[in-house]
C-alpha positions in Angstrom: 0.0 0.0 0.0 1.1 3.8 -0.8 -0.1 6.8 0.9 -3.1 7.4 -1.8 -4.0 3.7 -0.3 -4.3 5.0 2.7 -5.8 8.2 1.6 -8.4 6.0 -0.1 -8.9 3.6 3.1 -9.5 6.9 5.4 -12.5 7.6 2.9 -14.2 4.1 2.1 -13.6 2.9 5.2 -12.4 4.9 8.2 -14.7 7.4 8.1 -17.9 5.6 7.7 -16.7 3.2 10.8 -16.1 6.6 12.6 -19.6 7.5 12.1 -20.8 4.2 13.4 -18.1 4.5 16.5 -19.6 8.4 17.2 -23.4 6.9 17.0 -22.3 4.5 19.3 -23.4 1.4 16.8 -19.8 -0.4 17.2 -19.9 -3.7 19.4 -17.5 -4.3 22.2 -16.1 -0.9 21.4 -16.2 1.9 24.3 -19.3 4.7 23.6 -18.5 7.9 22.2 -21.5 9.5 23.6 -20.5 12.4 21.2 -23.5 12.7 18.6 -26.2 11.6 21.1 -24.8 14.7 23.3 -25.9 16.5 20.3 -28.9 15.3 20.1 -30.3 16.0 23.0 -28.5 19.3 23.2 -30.2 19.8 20.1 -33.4 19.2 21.7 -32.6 21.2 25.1 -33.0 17.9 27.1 -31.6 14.7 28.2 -28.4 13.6 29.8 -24.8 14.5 29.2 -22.1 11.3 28.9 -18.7 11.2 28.1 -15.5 13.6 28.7 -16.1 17.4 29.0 -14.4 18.0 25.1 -16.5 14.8 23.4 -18.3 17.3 21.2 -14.5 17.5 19.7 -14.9 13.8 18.6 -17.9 15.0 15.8 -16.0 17.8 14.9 -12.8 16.3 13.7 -14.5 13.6 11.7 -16.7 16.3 10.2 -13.6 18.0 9.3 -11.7 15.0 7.4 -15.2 14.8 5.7 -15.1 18.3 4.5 -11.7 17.3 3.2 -12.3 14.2 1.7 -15.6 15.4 -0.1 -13.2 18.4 -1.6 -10.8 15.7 -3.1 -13.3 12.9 -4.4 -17.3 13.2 -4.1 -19.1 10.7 -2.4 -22.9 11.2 -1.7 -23.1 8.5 1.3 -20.7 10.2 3.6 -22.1 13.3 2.6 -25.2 12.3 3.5 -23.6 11.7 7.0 -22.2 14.7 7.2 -25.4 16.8 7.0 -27.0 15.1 9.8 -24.1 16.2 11.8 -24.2 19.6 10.5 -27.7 19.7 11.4 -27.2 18.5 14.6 -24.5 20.9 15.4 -26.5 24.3 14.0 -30.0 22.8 16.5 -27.3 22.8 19.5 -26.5 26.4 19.2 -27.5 28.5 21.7 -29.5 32.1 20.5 -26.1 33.8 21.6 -24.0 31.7 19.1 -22.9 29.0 21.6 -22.3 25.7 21.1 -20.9 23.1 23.5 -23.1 20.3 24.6 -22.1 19.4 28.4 -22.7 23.3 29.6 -25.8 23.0 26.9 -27.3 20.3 28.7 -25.0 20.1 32.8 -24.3 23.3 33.9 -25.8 26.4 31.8 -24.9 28.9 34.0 -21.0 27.9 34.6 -19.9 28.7 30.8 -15.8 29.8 30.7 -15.7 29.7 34.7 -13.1 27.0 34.2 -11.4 27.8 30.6 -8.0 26.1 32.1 -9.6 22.6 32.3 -12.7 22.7 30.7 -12.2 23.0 27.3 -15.1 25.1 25.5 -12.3 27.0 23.7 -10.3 23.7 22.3 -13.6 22.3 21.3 -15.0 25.6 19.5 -11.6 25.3 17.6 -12.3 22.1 16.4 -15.7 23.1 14.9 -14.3 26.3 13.8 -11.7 23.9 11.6 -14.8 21.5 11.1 -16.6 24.5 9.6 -14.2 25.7 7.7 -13.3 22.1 6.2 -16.5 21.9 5.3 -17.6 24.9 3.4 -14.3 24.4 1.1 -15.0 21.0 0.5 -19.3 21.2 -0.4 -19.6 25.0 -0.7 -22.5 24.9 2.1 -22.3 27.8 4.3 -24.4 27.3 7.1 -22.0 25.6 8.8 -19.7 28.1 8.4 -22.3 30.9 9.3 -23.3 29.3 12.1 -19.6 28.8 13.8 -19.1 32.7 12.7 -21.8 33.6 15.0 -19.6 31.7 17.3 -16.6 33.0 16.9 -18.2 36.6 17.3 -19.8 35.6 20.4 -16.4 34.5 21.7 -14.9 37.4 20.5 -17.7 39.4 22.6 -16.3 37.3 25.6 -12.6 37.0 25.8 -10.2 40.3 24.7 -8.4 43.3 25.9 -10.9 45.6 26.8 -13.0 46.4 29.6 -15.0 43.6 30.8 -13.8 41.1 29.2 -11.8 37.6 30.2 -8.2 38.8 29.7 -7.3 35.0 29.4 -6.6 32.1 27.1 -7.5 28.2 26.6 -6.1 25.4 28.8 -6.4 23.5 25.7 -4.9 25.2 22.5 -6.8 25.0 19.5 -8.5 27.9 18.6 -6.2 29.5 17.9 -4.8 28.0 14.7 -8.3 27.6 13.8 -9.1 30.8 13.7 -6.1 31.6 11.8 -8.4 29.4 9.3 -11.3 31.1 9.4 -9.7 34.3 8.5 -8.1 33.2 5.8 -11.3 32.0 4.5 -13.9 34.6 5.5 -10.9 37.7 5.0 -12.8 38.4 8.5 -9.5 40.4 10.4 -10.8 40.0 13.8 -10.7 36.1 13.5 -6.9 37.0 13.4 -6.7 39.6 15.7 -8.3 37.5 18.3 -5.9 34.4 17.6 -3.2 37.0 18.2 -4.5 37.9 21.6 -4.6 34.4 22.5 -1.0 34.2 22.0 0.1 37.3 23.2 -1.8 37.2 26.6 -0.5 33.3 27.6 1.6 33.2 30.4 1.5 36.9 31.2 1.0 38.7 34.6 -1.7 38.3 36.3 -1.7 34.8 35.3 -5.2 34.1 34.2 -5.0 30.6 35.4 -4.1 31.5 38.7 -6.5 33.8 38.7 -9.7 31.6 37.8 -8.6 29.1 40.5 -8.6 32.2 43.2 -11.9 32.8 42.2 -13.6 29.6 42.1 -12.2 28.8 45.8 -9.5 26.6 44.7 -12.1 23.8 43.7 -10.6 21.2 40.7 -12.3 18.8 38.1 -9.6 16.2 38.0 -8.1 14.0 40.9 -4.8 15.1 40.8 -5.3 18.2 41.7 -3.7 21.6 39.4 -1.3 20.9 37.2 1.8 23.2 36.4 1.5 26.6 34.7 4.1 24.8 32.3 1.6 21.6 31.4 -0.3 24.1 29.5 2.3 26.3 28.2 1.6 29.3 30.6 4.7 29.8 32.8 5.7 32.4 30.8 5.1 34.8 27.7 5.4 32.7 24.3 7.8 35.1 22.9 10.5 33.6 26.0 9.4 30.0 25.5 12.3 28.4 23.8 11.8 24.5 25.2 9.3 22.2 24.5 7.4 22.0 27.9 4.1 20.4 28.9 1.4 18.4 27.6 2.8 17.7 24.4 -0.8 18.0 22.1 -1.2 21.2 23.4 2.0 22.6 23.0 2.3 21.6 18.8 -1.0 23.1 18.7 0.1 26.1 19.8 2.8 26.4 17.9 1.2 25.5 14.9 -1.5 28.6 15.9 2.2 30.9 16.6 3.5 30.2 12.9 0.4 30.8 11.6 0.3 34.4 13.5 3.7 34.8 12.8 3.6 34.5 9.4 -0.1 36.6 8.9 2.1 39.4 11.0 5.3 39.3 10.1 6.2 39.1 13.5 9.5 38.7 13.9 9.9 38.2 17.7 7.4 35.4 17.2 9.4 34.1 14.2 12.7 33.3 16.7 10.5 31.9 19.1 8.9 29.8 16.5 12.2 28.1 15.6 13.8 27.9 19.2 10.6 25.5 20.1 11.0 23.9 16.8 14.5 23.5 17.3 13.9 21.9 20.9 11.2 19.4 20.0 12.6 17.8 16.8 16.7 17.9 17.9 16.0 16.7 21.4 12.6 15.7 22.2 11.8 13.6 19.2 11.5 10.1 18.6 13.1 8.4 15.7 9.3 7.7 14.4 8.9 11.3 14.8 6.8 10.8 17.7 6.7 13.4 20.7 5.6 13.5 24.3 7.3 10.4 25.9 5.8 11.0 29.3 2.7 8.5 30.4 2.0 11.4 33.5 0.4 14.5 31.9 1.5 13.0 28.4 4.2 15.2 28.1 7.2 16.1 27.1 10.0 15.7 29.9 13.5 16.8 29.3 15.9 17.0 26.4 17.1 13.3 25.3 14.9 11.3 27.7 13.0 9.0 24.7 11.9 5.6 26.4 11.0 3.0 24.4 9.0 0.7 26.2 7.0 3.7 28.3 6.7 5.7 25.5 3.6 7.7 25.5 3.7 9.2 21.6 0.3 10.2 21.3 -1.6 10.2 18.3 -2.4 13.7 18.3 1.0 14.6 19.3 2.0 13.4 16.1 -0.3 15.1 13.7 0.0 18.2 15.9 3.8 18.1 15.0 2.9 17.7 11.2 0.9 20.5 11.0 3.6 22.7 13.1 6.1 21.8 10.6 3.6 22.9 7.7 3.1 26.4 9.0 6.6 26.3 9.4 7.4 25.9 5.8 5.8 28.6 5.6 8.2 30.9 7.7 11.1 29.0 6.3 10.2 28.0 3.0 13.7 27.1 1.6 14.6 25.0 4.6 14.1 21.3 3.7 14.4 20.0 7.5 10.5 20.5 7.8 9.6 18.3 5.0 11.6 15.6 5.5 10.6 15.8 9.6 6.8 15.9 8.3 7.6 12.7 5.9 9.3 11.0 9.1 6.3 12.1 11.3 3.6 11.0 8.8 5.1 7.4 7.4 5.5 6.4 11.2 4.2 7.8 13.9 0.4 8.9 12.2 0.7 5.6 9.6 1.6 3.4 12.5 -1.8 4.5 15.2 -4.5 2.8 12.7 -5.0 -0.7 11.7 -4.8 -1.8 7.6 -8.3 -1.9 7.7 -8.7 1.4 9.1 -11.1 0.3 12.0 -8.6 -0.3 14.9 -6.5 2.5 16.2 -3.7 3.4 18.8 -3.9 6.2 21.4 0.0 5.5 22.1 2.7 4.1 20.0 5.4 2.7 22.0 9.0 2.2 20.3 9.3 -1.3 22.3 6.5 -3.6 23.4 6.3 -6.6 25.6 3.4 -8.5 25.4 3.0 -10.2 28.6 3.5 -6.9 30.4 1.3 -4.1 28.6 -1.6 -2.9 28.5 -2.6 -5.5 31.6 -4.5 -4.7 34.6 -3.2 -4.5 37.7 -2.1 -7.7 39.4 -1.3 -9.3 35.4 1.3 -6.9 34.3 3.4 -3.7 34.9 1.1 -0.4 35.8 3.6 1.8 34.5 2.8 0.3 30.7 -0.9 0.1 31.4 -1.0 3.0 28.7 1.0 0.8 26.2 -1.1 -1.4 24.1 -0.1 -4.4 21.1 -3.2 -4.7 20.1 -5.3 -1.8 18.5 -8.2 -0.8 19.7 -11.6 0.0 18.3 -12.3 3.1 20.3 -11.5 5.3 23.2 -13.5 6.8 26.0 -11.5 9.8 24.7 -11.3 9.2 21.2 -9.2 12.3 20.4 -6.7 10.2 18.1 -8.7 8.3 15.3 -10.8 11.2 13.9 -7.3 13.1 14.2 -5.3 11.0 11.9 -8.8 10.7 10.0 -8.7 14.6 9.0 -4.5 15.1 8.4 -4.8 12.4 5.7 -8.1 13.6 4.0 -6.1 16.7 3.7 -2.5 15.2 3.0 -3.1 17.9 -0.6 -2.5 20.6 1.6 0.7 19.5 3.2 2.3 18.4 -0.2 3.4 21.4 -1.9 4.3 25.1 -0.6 4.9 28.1 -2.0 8.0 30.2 -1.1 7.1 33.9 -1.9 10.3 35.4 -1.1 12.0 33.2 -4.0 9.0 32.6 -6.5 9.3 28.5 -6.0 6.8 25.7 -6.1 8.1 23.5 -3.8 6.5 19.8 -3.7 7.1 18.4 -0.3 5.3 15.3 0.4 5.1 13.2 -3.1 1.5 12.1 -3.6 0.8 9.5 -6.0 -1.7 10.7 -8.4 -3.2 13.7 -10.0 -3.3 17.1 -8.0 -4.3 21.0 -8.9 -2.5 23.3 -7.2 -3.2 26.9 -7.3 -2.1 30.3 -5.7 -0.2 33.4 -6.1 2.1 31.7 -7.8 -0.7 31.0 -10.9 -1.9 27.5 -11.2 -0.5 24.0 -12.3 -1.9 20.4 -13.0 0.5 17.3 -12.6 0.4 13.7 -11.8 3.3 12.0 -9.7 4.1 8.3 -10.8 5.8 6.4 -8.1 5.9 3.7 -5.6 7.2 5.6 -2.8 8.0 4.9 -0.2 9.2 1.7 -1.3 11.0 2.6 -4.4 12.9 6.0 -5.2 11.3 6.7 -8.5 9.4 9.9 -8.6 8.6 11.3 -11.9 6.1 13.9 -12.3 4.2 14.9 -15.5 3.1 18.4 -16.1 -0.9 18.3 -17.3 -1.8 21.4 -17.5 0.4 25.1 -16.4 -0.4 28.4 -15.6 2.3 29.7 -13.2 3.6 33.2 -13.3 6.7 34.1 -14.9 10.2 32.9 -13.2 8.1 30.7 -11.0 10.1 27.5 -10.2 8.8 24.3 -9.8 11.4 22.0 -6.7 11.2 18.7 -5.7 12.6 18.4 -1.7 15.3 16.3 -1.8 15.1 14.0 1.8 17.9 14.8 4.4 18.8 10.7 4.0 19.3 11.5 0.2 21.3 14.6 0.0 24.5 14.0 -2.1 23.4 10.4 -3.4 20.2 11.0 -5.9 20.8 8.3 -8.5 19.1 9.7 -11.4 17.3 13.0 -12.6 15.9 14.0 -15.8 14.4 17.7 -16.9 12.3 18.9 -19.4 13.7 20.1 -22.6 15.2 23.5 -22.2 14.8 23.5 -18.6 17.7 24.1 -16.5 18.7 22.8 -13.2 19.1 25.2 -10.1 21.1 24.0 -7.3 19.7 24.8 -4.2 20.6 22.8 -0.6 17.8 20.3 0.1 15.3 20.8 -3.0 16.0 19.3 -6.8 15.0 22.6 -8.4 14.1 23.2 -12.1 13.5 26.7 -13.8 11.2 26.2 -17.0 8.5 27.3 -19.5 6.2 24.3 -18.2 4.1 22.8 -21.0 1.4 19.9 -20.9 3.8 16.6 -21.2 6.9 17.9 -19.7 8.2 15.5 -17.2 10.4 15.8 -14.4 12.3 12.6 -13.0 13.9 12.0 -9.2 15.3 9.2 -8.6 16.6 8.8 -4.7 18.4 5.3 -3.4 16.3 3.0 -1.4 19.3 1.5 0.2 19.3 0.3 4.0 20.4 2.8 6.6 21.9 2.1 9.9 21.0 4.9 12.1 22.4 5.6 15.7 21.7 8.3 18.2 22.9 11.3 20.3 25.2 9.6 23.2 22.8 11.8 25.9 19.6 9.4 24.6 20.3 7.1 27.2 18.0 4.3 25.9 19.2 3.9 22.8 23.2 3.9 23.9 25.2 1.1 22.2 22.2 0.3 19.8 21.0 0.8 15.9 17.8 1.1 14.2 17.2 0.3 10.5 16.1 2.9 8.2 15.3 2.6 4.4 14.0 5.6 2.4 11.3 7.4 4.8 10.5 4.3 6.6 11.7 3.1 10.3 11.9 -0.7 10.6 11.0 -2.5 14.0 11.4 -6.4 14.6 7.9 -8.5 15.6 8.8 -11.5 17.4 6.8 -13.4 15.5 9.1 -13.2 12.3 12.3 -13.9 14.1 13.0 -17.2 16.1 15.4 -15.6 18.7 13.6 -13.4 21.6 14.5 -9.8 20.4 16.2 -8.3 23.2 19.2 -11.1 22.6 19.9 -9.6 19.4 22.7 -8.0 18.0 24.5 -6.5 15.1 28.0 -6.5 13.9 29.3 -4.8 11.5 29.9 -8.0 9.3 26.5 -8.3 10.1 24.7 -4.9 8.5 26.8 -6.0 5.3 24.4 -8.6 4.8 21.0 -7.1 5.2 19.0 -7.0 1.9 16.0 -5.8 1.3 13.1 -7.7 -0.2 9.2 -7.3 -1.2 6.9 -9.8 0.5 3.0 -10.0 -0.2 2.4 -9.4 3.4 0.6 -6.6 4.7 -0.8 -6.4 1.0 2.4 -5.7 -0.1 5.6 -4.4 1.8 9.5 -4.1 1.9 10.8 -6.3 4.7 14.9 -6.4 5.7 16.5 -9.9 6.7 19.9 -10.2 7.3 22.5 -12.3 9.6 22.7 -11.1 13.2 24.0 -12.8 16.5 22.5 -13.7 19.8 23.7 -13.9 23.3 22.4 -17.0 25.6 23.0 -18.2 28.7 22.0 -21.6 30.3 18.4 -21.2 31.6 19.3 -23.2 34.7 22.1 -20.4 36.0 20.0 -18.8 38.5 18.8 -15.5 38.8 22.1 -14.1 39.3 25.4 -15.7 38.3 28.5 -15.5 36.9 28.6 -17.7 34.0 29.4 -16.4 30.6 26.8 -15.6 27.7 27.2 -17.5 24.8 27.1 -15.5 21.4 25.6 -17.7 18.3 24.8 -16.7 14.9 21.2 -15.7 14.0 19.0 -14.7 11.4 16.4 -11.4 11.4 13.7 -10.0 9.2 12.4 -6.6 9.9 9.1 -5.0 9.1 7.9 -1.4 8.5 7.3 0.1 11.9 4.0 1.5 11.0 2.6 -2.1 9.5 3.7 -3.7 13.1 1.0 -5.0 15.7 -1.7 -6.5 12.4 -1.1 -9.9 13.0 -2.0 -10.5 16.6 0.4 -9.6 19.9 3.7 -10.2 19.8 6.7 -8.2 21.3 8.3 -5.5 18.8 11.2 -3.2 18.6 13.0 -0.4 16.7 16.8 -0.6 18.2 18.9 -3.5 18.7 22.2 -3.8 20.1 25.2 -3.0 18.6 27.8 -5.8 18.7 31.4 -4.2 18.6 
């Protein structure tokens, strides 16, 4: 399977299991509550079930419909859609409201609590929803009716005189409403994100001050968490480490770029690539997978990545991929966020769903023992109660599957960029297929042929071409690639521009011209920073985009006795194997330590080393063929 594969699953499949999952129609899957909340919001009566920021659930599915609708019709899940939209619009209050639990639990309490309750992050996610939406069916009354929304929560939260001078708990809102500005051309949608940024973390702490106020009472059991698990200990213009609860810290980063960029602020620029800086050189898995704490799923402290505790949300993960877009656009000529969106998305997003799209991951650990995880207490370790082998059908908090649901309906978006300050069209994620992609820059039509990720072949015809004069068109070379492209080809008359990190080509574009990359698929052996402490003394394997990992079931020594020598790496070959519906797995030789199973728990008898073989899978395609132990890194014999 290629990325249109799953592109294609998310569509037929995904999404109309969602919808099932979010009408609670899924057995031996946990509720969702989400659209029943709706309904009887809807109708001003009933109970409230679920987690206070359910009514997120509906939204993100209703936004990876709006996206998937704009790339390829289809009436059934539009059909869907509209009841949901219909649901949503009945729920809003005559003031523009919308959120079902203080709809239908506590009307009077509305934004008493923003730091835990999360009316803000889950008005951002219908904002998006909205937005999604109108682009992808060109119905507005969606869109009109999360306007009267925003205004409302404009009316509320601001500089002025009687208003809350604060900011979510939650970020969210505030990229979206970077969205709905650039949609409706509306500048206070902006101008309101802005505040949101500016006022975080400032003095009087707004957090601090809402617990004053309501006596020092809490909604969760461990008490308040630290002004730094939501991002708050200090302005975001002095932030310059990754701190906190790591799906709301990539959400607000992504809603800084986006501010940044709409301002040209330049203050909020440096900060922008200090965090950036932080989370992928120190704080990032090799799956591209952030937040590695299980306690406030956060991020901890440069260079502490477990393995077998990793936490690695889901949403952390997407969250990261769309930070790195708005990047792009602050940066555009810098490769580094391309190739750290291909790592992200090939991994860490590919790697929380099931092949058949209707089994998902909340975590994604880089190491998992299957007698120990994901076990109650009394048949396992607590501390990996978070970890699971086995996907899932659904969460309580189901924040992760609609998630990865709406980045890949919209995976168009992500793919190319345009980079004003140089006039270049810069393809970024290759897409197999047809795609339109239009702009400032003009307009152009082309279709990428190529079996990425599992071959290096990417040639792209031009179908149709309307760019502006002196606009180039650059293909993003991969960091693992740079120096060692096999082959290129350019159109007739076109010339070449070298340019660090892209493969870029100035030419009068016609119908039929064809550009050709060709980048080497070979096997990589990959090792870390000495201060990863987990990782010391050990490789992971690495070909093209892809991080392998080893399933025990595919290798007839227990993993953790494995190792690799040198002579060892020299034999690994790649090969394509039917399984998974078609993947690239490594084997190779590899040694393993034993010692007699009668030496005690302790001893001093020495391990004997034997030869071995190994076959490594795709990390994302790991955990669809029942539980079994896996890892990414294995020792390093020397």
């Amino acid at each position: 399977m290629q990325i249109d594969d799953y592109i294609t699953l998310v569509r037929q499949d995904m999404l109309p299991f969602q919808w099932e999952a979010l009408n609670d129609r899924v057995a031996e899957a946990e509720p969702s509550y989400s659209i029943a909340n709706f309904r009887n919001a809807a109708c001003k009566t009933g109970d409230y079930c679920g987690t206070i920021w359910q009514d997120s659930d509906m939204a993100k599915w209703l936004e990876a419909v709006g996206h998937s609708l704009a790339c390829v019709w289809d009436e059934d899940l539009y059909r869907k859609a509209e009841q949901a939209v219909e649901l949503i619009v009945a729920a809003q209050d005559e003031d523009g409201y919308i959120n079902t639990y203080f709809t239908l639990k506590e009307p009077g309490e509305r934004w008493h609590n923003v730091e835990q309750c999360h009316e803000l992050y889950c008005a951002g996610h219908l904002i998006e929803a909205a937005v999604a939406y109108f682009l992808g069916t060109g119905r507005r009354k969606l869109l009109a009716a999360l306007c009267r929304y925003a205004d409302y929560i404009d009316s509320v939260f601001g500089p002025e005189e009687g208003k809350l001078h604060g900011y979510p708990g939650h970020e969210e809102i505030e990229l979206a409403l970077c969205k709905l500005y650039r949609v409706t051309g509306e500048k206070r949608y902006l101008k309101l994100a802005e505040y949101f940024i500016d006022i975080r973390g400032t003095e009087p702490n707004f957090f601090l001050e809402q617990r004053k106020a309501r006596g020092f009472t809490t909604r969760w059991p461990d008490d308040f968490m630290p002004l730094s698990y939501f991002q708050a200990h200090k302005p975001v213009r002095e932030q310059a480490e990754a701190v906190g609860h790591a799906v709301r810290a990539v959400y607000l980063y992504a809603g800084m770029a986006d501010v940044a960029h709409y301002n040209r602020d330049e203050a909020l620029i440096r900060a922008c690539h200090a965090l950036w800086n932080d989370v992928t050189t120190r704080q990032m898995y090799i799956t591209g997978a952030v937040g590695s704490a299980l306690k406030g799923e956060a991020f901890t402290v440069d260079y502490h990545l477990p393995n077998d505790r990793a936490y690695a949300e889901t949403c952390a993960a997407v969250g990261l991929v769309f930070f790195a877009r708005r990047m792009m656009e602050l940066d555009a000529a810098n490769s580094i966020y391309g190739d750290v969106m291909e790592r992200t998305l090939y991994n860490s997003v590919l790697s929380s769903f099931g092949l058949e799209g209707r089994s998902f991951f909340y975590t994604n650990p880089q190491e998992a023992y299957h007698g120990v995880c994901g076990k109650p207490m009394g048949e396992g370790d607590p501390a990996l109660s978070h970890v699971k082998v086995i996907r899932q059908k659904w969460y309580g908090c189901a924040c992760c599957p609609p998630n990865a649901a709406r980045l890949l309906a919209s995976l168009q978006q992500y793919s190319v960029s345009f980079d004003e300050k140089r006039d270049v069209l810069r393809y970024q994620v290759f897409l197999p297929g047809e795609q339109t992609q239009e702009g400032a820059f003009g307009s152009i039509r082309f279709r990428t042929d190529t079996h990425y990720p599992w071959d290096g072949r990417i040639a792209v015809t031009v179908l149709a071409c309307d760019l502006k004069p002196d606009v180039d068109f650059a293909l993003r070379i991969p960091a693992w690639a740079k120096g060692i492209v096999t082959d290129t080809a350019l159109p007739e008359g076109a010339v070449r521009v070298v340019e660090e990190g892209f493969f870029r080509v100035r030419c009068a574009f016609k119908p039929g011209d064809v550009i050709l990359l060709t980048l080497p698929m070979t096997v990589r052996i990959t090792r870390t920073h000495p201060a990863v402490r987990a990782d010391a003394g050990m490789v992971a394997l690495e070909r093209g985009p892809l991080v392998y990992c080893l399933e025990q079931r595919d290798n007839p020594t227990q993993l953790y006795r494995l190792m690799l020598s040198k002579a060892d790496m020299d034999t690994i070959q790649a090969r394509k194997d039917d399984t998974f519906g078609g993947t690239v797995m490594l084997t190779g030789q590899a040694h393993a330590f034993q010692t007699p199973g009668d030496a005690g728990l302790y001893h001093g008898q020495a391990a004997v080393v034997g030869k071995t073989q190994f076959t490594a899978i795709p990390y994302f395609q790991w955990s669809n063929r029942g539980e079994t132990d896996m890892q990414i890194w294995i020792r390093e014999q020397f």
